[in-house]
TORVEXTOR-775644 format. One record per residue (C-alpha): residue in three letters; x, z negated, y. Coordinates in steps of 0.2 Angstrom, whole numbers, plus 5000, padded with zeros to 4 digits. Layout:
<keses>
alaXZY;...
</keses>
This chain:
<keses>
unk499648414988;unk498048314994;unk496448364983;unk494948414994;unk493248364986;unk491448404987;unk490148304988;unk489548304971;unk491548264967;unk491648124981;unk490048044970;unk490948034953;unk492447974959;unk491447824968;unk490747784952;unk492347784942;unk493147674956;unk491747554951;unk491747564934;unk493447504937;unk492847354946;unk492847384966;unk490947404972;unk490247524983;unk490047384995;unk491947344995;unk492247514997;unk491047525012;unk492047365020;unk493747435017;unk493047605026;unk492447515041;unk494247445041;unk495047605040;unk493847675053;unk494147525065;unk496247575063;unk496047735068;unk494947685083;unk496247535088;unk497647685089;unk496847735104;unk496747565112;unk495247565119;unk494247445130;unk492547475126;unk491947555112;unk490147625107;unk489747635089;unk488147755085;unk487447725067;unk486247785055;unk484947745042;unk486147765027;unk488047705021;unk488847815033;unk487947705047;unk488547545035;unk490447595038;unk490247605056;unk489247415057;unk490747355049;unk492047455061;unk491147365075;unk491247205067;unk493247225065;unk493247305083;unk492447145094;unk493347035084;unk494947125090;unk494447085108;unk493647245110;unk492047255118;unk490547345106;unk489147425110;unk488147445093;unk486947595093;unk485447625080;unk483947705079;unk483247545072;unk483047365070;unk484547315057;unk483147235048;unk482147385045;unk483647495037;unk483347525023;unk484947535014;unk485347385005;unk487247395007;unk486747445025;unk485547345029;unk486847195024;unk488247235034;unk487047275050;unk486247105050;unk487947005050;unk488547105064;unk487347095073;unk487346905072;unk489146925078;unk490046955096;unk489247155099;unk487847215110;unk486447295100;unk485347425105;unk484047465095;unk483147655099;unk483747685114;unk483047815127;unk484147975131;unk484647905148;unk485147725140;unk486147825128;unk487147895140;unk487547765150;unk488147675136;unk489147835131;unk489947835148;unk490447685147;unk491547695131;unk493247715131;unk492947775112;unk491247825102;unk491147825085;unk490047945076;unk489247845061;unk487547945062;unk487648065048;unk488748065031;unk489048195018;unk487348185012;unk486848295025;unk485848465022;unk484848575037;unk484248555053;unk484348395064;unk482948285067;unk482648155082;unk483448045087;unk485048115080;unk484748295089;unk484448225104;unk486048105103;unk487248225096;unk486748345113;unk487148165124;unk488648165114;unk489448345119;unk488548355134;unk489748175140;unk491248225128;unk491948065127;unk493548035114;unk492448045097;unk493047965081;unk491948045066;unk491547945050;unk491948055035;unk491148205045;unk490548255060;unk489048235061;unk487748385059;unk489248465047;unk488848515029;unk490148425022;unk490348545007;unk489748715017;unk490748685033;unk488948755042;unk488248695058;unk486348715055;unk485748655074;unk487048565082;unk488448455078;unk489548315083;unk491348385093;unk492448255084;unk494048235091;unk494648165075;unk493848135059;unk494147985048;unk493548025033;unk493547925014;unk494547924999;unk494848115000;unk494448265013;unk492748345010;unk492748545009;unk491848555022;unk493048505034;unk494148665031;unk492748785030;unk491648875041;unk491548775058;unk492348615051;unk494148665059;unk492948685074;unk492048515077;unk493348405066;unk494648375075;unk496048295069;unk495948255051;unk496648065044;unk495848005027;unk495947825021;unk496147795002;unk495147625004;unk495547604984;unk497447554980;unk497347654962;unk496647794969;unk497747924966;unk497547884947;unk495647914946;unk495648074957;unk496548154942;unk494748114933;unk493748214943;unk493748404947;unk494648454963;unk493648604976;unk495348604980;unk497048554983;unk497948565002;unk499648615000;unk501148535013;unk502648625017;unk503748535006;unk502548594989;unk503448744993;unk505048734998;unk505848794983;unk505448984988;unk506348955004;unk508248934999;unk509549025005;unk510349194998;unk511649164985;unk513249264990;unk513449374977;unk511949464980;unk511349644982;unk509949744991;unk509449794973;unk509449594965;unk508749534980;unk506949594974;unk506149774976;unk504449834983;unk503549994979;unk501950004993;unk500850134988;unk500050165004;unk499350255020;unk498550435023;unk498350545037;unk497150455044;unk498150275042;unk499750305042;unk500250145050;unk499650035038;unk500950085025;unk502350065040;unk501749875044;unk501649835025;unk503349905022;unk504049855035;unk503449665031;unk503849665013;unk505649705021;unk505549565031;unk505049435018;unk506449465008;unk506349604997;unk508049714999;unk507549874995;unk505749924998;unk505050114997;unk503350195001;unk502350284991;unk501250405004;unk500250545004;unk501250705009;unk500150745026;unk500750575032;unk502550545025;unk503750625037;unk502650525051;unk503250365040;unk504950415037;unk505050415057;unk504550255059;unk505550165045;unk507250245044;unk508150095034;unk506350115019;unk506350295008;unk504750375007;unk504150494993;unk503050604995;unk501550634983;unk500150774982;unk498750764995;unk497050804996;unk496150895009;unk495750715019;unk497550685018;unk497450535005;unk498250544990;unk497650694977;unk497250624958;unk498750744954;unk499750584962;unk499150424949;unk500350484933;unk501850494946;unk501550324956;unk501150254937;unk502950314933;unk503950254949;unk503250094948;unk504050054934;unk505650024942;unk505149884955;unk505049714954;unk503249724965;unk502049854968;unk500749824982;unk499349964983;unk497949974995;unk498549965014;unk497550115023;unk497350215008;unk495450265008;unk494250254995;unk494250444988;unk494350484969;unk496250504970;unk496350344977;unk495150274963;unk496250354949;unk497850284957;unk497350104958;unk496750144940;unk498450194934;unk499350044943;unk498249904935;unk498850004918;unk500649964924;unk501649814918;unk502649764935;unk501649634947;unk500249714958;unk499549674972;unk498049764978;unk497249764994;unk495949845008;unk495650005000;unk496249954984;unk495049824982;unk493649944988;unk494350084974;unk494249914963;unk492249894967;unk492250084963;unk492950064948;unk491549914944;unk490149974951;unk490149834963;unk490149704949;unk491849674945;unk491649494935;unk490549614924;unk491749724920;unk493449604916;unk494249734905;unk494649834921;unk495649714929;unk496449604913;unk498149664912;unk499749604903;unk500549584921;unk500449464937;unk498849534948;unk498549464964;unk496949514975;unk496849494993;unk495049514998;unk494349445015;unk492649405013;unk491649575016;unk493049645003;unk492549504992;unk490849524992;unk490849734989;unk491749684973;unk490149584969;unk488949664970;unk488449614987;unk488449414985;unk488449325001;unk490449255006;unk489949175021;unk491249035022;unk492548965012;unk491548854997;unk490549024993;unk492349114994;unk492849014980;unk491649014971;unk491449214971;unk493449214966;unk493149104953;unk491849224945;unk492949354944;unk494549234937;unk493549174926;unk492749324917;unk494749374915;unk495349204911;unk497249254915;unk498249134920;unk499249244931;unk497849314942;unk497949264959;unk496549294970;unk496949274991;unk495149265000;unk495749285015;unk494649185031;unk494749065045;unk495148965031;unk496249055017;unk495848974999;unk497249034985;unk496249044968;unk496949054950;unk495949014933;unk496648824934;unk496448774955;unk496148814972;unk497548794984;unk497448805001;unk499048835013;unk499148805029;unk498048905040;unk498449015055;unk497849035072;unk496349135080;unk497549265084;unk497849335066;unk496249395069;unk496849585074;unk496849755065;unk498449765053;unk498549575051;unk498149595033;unk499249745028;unk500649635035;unk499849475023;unk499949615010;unk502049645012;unk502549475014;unk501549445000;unk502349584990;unk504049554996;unk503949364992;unk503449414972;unk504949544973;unk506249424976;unk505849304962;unk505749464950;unk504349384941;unk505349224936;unk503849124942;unk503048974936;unk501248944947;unk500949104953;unk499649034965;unk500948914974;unk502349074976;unk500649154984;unk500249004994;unk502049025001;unk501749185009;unk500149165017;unk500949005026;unk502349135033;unk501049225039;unk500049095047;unk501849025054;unk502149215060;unk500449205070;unk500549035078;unk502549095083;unk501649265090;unk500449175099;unk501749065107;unk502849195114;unk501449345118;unk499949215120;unk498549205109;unk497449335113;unk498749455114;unk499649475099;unk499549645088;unk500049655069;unk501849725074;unk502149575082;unk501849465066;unk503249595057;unk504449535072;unk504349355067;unk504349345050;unk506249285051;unk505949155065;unk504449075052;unk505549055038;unk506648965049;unk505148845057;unk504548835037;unk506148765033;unk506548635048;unk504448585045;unk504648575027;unk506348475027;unk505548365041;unk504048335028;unk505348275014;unk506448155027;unk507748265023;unk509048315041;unk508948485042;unk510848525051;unk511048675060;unk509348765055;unk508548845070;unk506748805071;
</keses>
């Protein structure tokens, strides 16, 4: 796992790095070294470097230094005379450089900056760092347009530059970075919001040799899993299983009006592993289900007149899902007061639940909209996983903003917090999906564009379901088993997109696929660990 801080984060681990003897100005010489690596891989010619008034611009006067004693021709770029930076630590590494084998050029106009830019084999963006808040001001706004106006190869220092580095926002305008070489641990920022969009390629350099010690003394936004964090949950069936030991999923689902939900998530709990899976559906809409799923039983409960299910239905769910290993409740169900009373009853079961869409919505019913206010709703003696996307997380409080993933976190850790249970899981589910408990934030590996279609998250909802079946509650970190099957389902939608293309894949397709991403899981994950991976298909 690699932690991911903020800013605020990225500060205190500076200052404990120097409290154990490496400065802030050998930390800024060892990130221009690491810049000036990843700027060497592309073996370029010429290469411009574009600096600012702070350290961010410090690290990329030093890069230059390295660079043009490398051979490499340097074009040096800045706003103004090294002398009048004001930076100390800045100021010094511009004025040696300067005196060395580089071309400075010191406030240039727009035309000069682009035929410098045009020049370059390679630009590096050292304009901006993670101090940055708001709106652009010239010169950098006018630079950063020269910049994606000529798209040359662009190397980013620490982030791109017009990027929150802890929102992940783009204010104005912001540097397209083919990659980003950022410092001693990736920023936030990077994974949220439009960071996926202008960051490019991520590498980090650790630039401190202890610094995997003195990251364990600062908090972590949160942690990025690698396949092989995970691999545990993907081995194969033992031989002397059955479809009842393999794991069993209740899915409390569907209505007349979305009866395909319920098939989708059933059909993917199936698919994930669980050996025996039967839904729970209102009876207007269960014969339509039972057509569609011939290998999955369907019971039948009371209805009301919308065709979702009738509060005569809670006490029968309650008492059938006692005997699964899973319950997931939510997937087209509505929001009607037999809908409220049955997520009611389930959250009073003791078997792991997983609630979603409607659920969640029956779940802000239940709180009026403020559910970290009301914890004794949700506490429970069982493992609970929500799985809201942002609007869904939002509505359950009380209309706060979730507009990318740092407020997504910090809006699940409300409501974590206010139960404190340390098997709570909550999946805030967005371009970039963050897995939060009480203790950490994880986050697994993120799918494509094209998981972006109706039904993608009921089938989230079954693998997820199906995944907690199988290990019958036998886990240890809930949020890592969680983690687990989001990345099959981001695995399902970049092997959708492949074979249907990326704007054309439906949710049935991700159910399809399941199987073939476990197998590129396990070839990835095995390929992760150096381990040969012998007659696995990928």
């Amino acid at each position: 796992m690699q932690p991911i801080l903020c800013v605020e984060e990225v500060r205190r681990l500076e200052d404990l790095i120097e409290k154990e003897g490496t400065s802030k100005a050998e930390l800024m010489e060892h990130a221009g070294e690491y810049v000036a690596s990843v700027v060497s891989e592309l073996k370029p010619k010429r290469v411009a470097v574009l600096c600012g008034f702070g350290n961010n611009g410090g690290d990329g006067w030093v890069a230059a230094d390295i660079l043009s004693h490398d051979g490499i021709a340097v074009d040096v770029v800045t706003p103004i005379e090294p002398d009048e930076i004001r930076s100390a630590l800045a100021r010094h590494v511009a004025r040696r450089t300067a005196a060395r084998d580089v071309t400075v050029h010191a406030g240039p106009s727009r035309d000069e900056l682009a035929e410098i830019v045009s020049r370059a084999d390679v630009v590096v963006d050292a304009l901006l760092g993670t101090g940055f808040h708001g709106s652009l001001r010239p010169p950098f706004s006018i630079w950063i347009d020269v910049l994606n106006e000529l798209t040359p190869t662009i190397v980013s220092v620490d982030v791109p530059s017009g990027l929150d580095s802890d929102t992940g926002e783009v204010a104005d305008k912001c540097v397209s970075a083919d990659r980003t070489a950022t410092m001693l641990a990736p920023k936030l920022g990077l994974y949220s919001a439009d960071g996926p969009h202008y960051a490019g390629e991520i590498s980090c350099g650790t630039l401190y040799e202890h610094v995997d010690e003195v990251l364990n003394d600062v908090d972590h936004a949160a942690e990025k899993l690698d396949l092989a964090d995970m691999v545990e949950y993907a081995e194969p069936l033992p031989g002397n299983i059955d479809k009842y030991s393999r794991g069993s999923v209740l899915v409390v689902a569907g209505s007349a009006t979305y009866p395909g939900a319920a098939i989708m998530a059933a059909k993917a709990a199936a698919r994930a592993g669980a050996g025996y899976v039967t839904v729970a559906a209102p009876n207007m809409c269960a014969n339509l289900i039972r057509m569609a799923l011939p290998s999955i039983p369907v019971v039948a409960l009371p209805s009301d007149a919308r065709g979702a299910f009738s509060s005569v239905a809670a006490p029968s769910i309650g008492k059938l899902a006692r005997k699964f290993d899973c319950v997931l409740c939510g997937p087209g169900m509505t929001t009607g007061a037999g809908c409220v009373q049955v997520t009611s009853e389930l959250i009073d079961s003791n078997v792991p639940l997983v609630l979603d869409a409607d659920a969640l919505n029956c779940l802000s019913k239940l709180s009026a909209g403020k559910l970290d206010d009301f914890p004794e709703i949700y506490r429970r003696d069982a493992p609970l996983v929500l799985t809201p996307h942002y609007r869904e997380l939002s509505r359950l409080l009380d209309g706060t903003e979730i507009e990318h993933l740092a407020s997504a976190i910090e809006g699940a850790q409300r409501i974590l917090w206010a139960s404190g249970s340390s098997d709570m899981v909550i999946v805030a589910k967005g371009p970039t999906t963050a897995v939060v408990s009480v203790e950490r934030t994880l986050l697994p590996l993120s799918g494509p564009a094209s998981l972006a279609t109706a039904g993608s998250g009921d089938v989230l909802g079954g693998i997820i379901a199906g995944t907690i079946a199988c290990t019958h509650g036998e886990v240890d970190v809930w949020e890592k088993l969680v983690s687990y099957a989001v990345t099959l389902h981001s695995l399902s939608g970049f092997v959708a997109a492949s074979k249907f293309g990326e704007k054309s894949v439906i949710a049935t397709d991700l159910i399809d696929v399941i199987g073939d991403a476990m197998n590129a899981f396990v070839t990835a994950a095995l390929e992760e660990m150096g381990v040969a991976n012998e007659g696995q298909e990928a």
